[in-house]
N, CA, C and O atoms as a GROMACS GRO file, in nm:
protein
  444
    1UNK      N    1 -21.027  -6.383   5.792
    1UNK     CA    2 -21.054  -6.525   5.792
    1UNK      C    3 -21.049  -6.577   5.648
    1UNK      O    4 -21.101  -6.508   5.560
    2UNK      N    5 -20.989  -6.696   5.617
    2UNK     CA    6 -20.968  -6.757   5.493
    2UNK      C    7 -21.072  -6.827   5.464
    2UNK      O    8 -21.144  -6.859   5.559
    3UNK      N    9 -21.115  -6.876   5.311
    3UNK     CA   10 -21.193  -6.943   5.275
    3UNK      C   11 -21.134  -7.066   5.180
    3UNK      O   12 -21.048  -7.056   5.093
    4UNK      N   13 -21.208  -7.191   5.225
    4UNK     CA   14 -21.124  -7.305   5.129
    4UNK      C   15 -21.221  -7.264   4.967
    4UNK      O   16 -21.299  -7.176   4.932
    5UNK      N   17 -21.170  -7.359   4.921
    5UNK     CA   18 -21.163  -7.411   4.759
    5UNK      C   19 -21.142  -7.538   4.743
    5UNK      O   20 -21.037  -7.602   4.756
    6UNK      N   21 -21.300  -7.591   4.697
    6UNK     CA   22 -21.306  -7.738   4.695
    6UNK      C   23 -21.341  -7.758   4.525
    6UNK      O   24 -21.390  -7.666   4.460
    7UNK      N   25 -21.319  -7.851   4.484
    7UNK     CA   26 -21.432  -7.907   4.338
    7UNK      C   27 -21.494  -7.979   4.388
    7UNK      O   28 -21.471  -8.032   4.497
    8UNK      N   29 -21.618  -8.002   4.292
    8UNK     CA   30 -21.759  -8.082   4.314
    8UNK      C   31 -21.706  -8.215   4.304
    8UNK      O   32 -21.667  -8.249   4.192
    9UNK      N   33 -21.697  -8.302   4.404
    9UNK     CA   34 -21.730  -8.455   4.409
    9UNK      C   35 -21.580  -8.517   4.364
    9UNK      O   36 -21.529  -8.615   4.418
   10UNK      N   37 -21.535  -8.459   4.279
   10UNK     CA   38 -21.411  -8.533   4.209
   10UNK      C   39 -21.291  -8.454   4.168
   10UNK      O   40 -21.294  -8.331   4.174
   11UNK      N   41 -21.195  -8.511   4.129
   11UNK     CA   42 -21.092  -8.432   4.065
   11UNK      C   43 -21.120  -8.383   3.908
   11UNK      O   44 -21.064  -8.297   3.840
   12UNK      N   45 -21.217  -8.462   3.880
   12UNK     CA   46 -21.243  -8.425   3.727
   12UNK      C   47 -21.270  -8.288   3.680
   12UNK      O   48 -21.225  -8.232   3.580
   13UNK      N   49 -21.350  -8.243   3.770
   13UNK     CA   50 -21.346  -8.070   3.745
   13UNK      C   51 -21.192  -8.004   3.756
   13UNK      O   52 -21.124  -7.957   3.664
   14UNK      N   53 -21.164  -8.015   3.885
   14UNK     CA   54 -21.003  -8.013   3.870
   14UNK      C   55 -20.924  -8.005   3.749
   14UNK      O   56 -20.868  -7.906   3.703
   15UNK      N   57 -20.927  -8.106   3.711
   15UNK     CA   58 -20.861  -8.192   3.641
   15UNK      C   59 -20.885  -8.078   3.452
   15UNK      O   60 -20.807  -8.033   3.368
   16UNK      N   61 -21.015  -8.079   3.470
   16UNK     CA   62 -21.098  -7.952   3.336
   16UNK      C   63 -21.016  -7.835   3.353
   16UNK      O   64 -20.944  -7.785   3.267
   17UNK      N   65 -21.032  -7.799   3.458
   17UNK     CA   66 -20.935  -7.658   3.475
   17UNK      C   67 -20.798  -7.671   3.436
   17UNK      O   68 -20.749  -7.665   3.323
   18UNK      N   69 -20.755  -7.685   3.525
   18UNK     CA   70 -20.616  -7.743   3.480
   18UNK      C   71 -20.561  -7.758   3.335
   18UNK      O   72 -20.455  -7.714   3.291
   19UNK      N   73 -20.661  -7.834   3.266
   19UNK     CA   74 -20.595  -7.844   3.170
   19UNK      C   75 -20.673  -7.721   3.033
   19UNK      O   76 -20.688  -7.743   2.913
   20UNK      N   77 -20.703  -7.619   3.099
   20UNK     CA   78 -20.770  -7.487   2.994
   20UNK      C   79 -20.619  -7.482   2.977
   20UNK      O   80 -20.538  -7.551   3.040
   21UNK      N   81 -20.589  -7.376   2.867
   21UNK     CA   82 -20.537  -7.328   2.785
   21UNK      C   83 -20.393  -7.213   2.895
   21UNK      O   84 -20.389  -7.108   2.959
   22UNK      N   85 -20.340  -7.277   2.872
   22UNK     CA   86 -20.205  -7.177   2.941
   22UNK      C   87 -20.227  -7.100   3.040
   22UNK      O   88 -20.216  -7.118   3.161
   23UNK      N   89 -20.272  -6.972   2.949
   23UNK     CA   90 -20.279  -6.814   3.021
   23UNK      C   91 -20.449  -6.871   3.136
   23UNK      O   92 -20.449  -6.874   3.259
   24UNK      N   93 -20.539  -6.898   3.068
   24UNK     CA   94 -20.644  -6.928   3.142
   24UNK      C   95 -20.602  -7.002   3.255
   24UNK      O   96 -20.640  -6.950   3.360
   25UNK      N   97 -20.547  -7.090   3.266
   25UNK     CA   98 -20.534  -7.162   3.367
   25UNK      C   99 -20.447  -7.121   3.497
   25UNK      O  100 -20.469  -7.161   3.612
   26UNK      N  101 -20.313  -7.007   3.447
   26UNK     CA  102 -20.276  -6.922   3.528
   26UNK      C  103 -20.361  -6.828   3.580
   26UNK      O  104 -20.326  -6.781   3.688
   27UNK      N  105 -20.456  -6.793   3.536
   27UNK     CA  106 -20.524  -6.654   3.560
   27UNK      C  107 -20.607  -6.732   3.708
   27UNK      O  108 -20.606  -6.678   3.818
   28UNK      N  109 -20.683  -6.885   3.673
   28UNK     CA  110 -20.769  -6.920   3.773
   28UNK      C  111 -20.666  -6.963   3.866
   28UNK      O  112 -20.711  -6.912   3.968
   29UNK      N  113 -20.597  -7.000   3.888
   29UNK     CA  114 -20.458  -6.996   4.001
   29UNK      C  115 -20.473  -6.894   4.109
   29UNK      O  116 -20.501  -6.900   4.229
   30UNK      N  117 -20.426  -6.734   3.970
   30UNK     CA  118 -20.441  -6.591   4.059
   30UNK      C  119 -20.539  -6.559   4.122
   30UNK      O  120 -20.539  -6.526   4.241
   31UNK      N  121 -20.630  -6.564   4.053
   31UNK     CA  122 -20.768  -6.553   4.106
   31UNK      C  123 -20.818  -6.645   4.194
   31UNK      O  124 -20.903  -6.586   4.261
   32UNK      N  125 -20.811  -6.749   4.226
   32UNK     CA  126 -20.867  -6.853   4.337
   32UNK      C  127 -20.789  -6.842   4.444
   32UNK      O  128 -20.836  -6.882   4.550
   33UNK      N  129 -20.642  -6.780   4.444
   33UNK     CA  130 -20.544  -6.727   4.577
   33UNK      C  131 -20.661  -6.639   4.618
   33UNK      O  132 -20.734  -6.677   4.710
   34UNK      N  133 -20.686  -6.510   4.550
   34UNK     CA  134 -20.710  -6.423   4.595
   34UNK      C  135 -20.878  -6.455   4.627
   34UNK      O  136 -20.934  -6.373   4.700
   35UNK      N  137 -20.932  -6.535   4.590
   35UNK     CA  138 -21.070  -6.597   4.643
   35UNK      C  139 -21.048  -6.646   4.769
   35UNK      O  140 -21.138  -6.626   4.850
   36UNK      N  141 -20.933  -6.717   4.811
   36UNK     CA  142 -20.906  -6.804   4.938
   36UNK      C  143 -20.870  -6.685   5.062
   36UNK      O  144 -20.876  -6.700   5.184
   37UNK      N  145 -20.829  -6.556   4.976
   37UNK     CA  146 -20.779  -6.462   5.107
   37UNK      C  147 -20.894  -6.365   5.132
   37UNK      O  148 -20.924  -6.347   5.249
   38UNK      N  149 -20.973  -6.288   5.020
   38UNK     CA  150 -21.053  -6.222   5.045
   38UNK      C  151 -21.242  -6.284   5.006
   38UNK      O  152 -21.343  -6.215   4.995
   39UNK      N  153 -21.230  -6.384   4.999
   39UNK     CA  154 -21.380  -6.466   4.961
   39UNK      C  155 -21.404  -6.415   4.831
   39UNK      O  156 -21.338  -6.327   4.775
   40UNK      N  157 -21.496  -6.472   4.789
   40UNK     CA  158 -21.576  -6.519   4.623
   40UNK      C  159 -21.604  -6.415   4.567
   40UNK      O  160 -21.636  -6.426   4.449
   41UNK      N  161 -21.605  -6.257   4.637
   41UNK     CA  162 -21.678  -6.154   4.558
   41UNK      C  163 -21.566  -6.094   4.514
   41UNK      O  164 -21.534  -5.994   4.578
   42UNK      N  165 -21.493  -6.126   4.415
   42UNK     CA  166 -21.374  -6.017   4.345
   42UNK      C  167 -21.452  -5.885   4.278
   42UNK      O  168 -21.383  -5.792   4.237
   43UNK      N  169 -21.597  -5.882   4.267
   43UNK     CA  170 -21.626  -5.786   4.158
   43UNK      C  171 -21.595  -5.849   4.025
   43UNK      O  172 -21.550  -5.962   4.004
   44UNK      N  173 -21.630  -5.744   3.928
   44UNK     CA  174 -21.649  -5.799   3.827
   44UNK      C  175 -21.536  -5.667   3.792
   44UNK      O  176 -21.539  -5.553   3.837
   45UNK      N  177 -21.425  -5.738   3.686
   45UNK     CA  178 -21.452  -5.860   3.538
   45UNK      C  179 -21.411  -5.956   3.665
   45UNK      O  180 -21.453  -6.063   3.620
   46UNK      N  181 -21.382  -5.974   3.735
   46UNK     CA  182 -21.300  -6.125   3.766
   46UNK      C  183 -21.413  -6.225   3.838
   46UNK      O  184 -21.369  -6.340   3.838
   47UNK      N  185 -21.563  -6.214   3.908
   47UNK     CA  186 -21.660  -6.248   3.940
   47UNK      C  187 -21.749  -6.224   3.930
   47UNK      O  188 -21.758  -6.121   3.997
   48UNK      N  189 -21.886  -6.253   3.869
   48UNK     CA  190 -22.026  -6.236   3.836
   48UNK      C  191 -22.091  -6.306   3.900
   48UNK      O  192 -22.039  -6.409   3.940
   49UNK      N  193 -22.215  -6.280   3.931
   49UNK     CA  194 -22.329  -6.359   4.039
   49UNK      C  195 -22.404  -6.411   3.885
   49UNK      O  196 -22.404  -6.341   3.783
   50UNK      N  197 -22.462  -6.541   3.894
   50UNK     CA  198 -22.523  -6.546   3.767
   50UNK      C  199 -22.704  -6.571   3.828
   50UNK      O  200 -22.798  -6.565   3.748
   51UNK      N  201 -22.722  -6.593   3.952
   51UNK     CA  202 -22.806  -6.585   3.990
   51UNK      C  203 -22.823  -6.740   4.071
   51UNK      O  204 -22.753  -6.839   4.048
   52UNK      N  205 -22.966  -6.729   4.199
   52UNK     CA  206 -22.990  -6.863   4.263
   52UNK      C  207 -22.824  -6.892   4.355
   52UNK      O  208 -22.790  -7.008   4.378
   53UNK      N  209 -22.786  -6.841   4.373
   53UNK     CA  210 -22.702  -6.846   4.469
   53UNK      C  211 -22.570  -6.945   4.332
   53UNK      O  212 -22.532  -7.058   4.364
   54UNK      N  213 -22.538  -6.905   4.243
   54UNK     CA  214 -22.472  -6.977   4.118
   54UNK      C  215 -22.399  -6.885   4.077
   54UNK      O  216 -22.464  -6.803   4.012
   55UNK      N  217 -22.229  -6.846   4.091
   55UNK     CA  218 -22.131  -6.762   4.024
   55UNK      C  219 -22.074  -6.810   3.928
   55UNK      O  220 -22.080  -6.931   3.910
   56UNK      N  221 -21.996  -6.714   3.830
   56UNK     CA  222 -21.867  -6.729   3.736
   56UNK      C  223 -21.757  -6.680   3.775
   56UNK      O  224 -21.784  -6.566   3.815
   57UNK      N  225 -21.650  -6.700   3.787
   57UNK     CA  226 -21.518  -6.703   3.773
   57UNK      C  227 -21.518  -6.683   3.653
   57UNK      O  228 -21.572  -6.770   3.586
   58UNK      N  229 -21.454  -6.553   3.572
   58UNK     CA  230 -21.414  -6.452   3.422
   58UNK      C  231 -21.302  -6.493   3.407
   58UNK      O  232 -21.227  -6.424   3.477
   59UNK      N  233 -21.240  -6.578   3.346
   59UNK     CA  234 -21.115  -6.574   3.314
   59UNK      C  235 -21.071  -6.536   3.140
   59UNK      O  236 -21.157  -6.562   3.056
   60UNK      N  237 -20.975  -6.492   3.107
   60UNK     CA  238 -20.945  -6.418   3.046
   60UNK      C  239 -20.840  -6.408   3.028
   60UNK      O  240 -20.792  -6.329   3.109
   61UNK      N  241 -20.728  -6.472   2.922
   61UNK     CA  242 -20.615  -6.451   2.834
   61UNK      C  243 -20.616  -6.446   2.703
   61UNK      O  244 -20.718  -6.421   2.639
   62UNK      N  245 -20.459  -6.479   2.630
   62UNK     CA  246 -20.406  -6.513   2.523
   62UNK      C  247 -20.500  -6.579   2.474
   62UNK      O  248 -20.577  -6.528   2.393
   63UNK      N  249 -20.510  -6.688   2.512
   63UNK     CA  250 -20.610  -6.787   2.442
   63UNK      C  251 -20.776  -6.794   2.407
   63UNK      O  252 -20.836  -6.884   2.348
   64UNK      N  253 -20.823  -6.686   2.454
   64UNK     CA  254 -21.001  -6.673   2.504
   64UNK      C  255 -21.050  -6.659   2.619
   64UNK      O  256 -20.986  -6.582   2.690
   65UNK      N  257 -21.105  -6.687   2.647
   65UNK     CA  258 -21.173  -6.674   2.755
   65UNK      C  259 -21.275  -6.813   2.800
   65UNK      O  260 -21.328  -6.890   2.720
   66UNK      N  261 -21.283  -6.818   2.948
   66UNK     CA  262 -21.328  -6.954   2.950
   66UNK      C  263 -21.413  -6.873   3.083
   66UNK      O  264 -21.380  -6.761   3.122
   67UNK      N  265 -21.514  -6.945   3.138
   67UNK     CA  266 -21.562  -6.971   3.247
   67UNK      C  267 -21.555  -7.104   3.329
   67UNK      O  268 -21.544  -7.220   3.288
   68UNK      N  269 -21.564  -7.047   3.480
   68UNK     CA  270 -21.588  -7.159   3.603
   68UNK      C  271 -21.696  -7.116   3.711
   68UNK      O  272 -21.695  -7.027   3.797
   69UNK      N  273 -21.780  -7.199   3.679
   69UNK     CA  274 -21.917  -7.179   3.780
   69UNK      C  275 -21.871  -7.197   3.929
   69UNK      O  276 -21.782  -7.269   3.974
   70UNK      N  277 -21.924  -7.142   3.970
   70UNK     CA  278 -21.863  -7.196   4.176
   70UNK      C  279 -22.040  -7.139   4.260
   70UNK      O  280 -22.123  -7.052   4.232
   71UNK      N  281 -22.031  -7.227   4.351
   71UNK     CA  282 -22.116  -7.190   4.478
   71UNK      C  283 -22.051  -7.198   4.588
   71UNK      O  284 -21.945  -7.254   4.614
   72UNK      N  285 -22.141  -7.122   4.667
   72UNK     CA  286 -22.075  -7.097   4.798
   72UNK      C  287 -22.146  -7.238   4.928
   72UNK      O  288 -22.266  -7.234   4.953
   73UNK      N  289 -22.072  -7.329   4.983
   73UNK     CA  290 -22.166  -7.402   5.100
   73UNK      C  291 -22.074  -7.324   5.226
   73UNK      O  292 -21.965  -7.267   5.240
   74UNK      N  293 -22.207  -7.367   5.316
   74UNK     CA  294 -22.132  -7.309   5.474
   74UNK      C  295 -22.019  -7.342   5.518
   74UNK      O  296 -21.970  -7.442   5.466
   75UNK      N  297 -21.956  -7.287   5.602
   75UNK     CA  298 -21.848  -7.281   5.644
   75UNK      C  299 -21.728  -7.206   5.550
   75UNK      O  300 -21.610  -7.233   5.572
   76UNK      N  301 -21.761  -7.126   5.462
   76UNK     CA  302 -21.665  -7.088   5.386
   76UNK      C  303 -21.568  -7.125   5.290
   76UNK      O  304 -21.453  -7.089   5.265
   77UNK      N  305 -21.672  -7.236   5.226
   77UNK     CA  306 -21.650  -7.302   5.133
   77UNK      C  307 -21.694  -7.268   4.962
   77UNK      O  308 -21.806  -7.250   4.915
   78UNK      N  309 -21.588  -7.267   4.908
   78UNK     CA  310 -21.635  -7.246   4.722
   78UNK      C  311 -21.599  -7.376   4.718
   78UNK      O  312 -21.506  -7.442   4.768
   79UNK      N  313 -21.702  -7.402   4.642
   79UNK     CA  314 -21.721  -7.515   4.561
   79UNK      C  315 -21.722  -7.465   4.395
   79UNK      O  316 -21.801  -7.381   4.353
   80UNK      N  317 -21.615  -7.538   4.304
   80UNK     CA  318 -21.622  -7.506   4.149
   80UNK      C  319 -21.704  -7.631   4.153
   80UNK      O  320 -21.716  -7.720   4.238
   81UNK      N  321 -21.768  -7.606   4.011
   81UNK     CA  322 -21.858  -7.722   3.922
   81UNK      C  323 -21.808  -7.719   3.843
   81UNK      O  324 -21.741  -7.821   3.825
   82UNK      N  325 -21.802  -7.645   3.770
   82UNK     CA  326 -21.770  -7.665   3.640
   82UNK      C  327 -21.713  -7.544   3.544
   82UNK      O  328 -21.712  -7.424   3.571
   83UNK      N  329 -21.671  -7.599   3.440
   83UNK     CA  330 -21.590  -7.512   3.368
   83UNK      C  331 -21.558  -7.517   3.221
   83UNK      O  332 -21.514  -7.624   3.179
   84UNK      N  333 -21.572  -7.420   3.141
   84UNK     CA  334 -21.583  -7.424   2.924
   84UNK      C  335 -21.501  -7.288   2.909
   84UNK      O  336 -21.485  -7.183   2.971
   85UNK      N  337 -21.460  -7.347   2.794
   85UNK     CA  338 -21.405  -7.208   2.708
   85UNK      C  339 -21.499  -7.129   2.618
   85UNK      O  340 -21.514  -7.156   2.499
   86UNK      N  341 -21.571  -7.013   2.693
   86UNK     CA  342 -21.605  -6.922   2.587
   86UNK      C  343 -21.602  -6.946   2.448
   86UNK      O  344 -21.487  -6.976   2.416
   87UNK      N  345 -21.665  -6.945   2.371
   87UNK     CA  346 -21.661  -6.956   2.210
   87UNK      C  347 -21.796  -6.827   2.160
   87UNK      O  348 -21.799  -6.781   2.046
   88UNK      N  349 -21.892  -6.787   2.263
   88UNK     CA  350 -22.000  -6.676   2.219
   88UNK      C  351 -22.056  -6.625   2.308
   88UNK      O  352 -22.078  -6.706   2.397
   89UNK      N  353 -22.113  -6.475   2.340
   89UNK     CA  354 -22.114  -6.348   2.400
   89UNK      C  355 -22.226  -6.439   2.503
   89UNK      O  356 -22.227  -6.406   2.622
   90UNK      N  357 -22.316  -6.548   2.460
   90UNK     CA  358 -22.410  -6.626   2.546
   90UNK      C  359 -22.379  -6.760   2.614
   90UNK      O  360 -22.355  -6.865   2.554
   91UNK      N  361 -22.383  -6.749   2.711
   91UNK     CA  362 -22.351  -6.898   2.764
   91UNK      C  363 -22.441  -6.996   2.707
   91UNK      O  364 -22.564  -6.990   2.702
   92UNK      N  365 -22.356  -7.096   2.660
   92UNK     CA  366 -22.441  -7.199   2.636
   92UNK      C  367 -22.558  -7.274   2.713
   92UNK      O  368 -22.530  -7.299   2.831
   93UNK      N  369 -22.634  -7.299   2.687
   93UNK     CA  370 -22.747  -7.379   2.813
   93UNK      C  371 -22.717  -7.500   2.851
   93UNK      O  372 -22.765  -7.540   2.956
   94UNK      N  373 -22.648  -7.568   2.788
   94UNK     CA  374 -22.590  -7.730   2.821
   94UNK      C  375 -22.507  -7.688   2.957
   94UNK      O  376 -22.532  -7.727   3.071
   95UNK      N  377 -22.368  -7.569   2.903
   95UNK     CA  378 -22.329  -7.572   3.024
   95UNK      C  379 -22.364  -7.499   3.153
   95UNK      O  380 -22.297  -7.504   3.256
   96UNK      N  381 -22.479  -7.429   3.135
   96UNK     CA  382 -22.519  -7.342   3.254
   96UNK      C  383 -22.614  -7.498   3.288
   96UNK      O  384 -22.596  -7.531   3.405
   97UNK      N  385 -22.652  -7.537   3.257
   97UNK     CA  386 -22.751  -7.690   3.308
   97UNK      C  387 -22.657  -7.779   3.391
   97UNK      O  388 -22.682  -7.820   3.504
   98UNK      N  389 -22.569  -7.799   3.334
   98UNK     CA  390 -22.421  -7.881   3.382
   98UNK      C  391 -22.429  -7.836   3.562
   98UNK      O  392 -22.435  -7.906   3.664
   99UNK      N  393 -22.426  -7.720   3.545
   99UNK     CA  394 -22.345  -7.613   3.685
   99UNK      C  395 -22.480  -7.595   3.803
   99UNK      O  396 -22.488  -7.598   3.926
  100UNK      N  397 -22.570  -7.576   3.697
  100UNK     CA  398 -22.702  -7.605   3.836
  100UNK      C  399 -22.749  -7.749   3.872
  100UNK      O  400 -22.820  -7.762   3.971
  101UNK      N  401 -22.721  -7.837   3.812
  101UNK     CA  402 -22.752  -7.989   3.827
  101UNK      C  403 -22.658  -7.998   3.966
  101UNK      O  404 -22.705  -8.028   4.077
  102UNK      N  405 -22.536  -7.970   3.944
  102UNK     CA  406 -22.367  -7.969   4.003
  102UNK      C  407 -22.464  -7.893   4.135
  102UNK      O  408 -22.526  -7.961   4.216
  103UNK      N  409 -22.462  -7.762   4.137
  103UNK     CA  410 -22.467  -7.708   4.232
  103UNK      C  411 -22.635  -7.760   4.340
  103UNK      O  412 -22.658  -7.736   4.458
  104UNK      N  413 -22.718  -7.832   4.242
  104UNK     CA  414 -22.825  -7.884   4.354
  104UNK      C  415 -22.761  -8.006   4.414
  104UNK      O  416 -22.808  -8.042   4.522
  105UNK      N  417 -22.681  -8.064   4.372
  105UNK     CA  418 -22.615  -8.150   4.471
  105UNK      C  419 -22.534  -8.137   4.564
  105UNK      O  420 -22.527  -8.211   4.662
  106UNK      N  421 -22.448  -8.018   4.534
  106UNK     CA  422 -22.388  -7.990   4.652
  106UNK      C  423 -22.483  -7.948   4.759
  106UNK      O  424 -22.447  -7.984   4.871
  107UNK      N  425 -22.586  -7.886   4.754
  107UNK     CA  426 -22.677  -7.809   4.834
  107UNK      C  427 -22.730  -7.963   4.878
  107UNK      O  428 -22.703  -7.981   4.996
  108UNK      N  429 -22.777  -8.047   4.835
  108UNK     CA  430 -22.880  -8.159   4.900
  108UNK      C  431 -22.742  -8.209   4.972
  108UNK      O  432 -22.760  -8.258   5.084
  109UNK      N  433 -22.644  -8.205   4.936
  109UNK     CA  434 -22.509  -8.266   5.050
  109UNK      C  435 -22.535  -8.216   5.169
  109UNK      O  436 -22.534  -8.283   5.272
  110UNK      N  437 -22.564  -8.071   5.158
  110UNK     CA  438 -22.562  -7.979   5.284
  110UNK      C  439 -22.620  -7.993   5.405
  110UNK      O  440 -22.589  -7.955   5.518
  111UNK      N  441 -22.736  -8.073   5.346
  111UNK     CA  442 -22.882  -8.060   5.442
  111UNK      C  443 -22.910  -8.202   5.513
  111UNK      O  444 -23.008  -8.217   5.586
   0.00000   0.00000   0.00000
């Protein structure tokens, strides 16, 4: 059974991805096929649980490395929130704040 791939609320997340850096942006392509055929748990490097029901998408080229937060809603749905280019070994807190703000709204959508 397949799973969709939505962004949060708008194309603007979309739109963030998309425009990462070359190789990054191919990589989340490969990787979100293979999210749509076998669901959200690639394992890691290519998926991390970051906790509270809140993942990363690892992406990883030429250019750096970037992350994309995603949650899961029912029906077999990923939802991305959001998405930065790596610059240090710690996620920033602005954008892990960004991605749980993101992801309590999708959840209050739910209910």
């Amino acid at each position: 059974m397949s799973y969709r791939i939505r962004c949060y609320f708008s194309l603007t997340v979309q739109d963030d991805i998309l425009s990462l850096p070359t190789t990054l942006a191919a990589r989340y392509v490969v990787l979100t096929r293979r999210m749509e055929a076998v669901g959200p748990n690639l394992g890691e490097p290519h998926t991390k649980s970051i906790g509270q029901g809140l993942l990363e998408l690892r992406l990883k080229g030429a250019e750096g490395i970037a992350r994309v937060f995603f949650c899961m809603q029912v029906g077999r749905q990923i939802v991305m929130l959001h998405s930065f280019v790596k610059k240090t070994d710690r996620i920033p807190a602005r954008e892990l704040d960004v991605a749980i703000a993101r992801m309590k709204e999708v959840r209050h959508e739910e209910s």
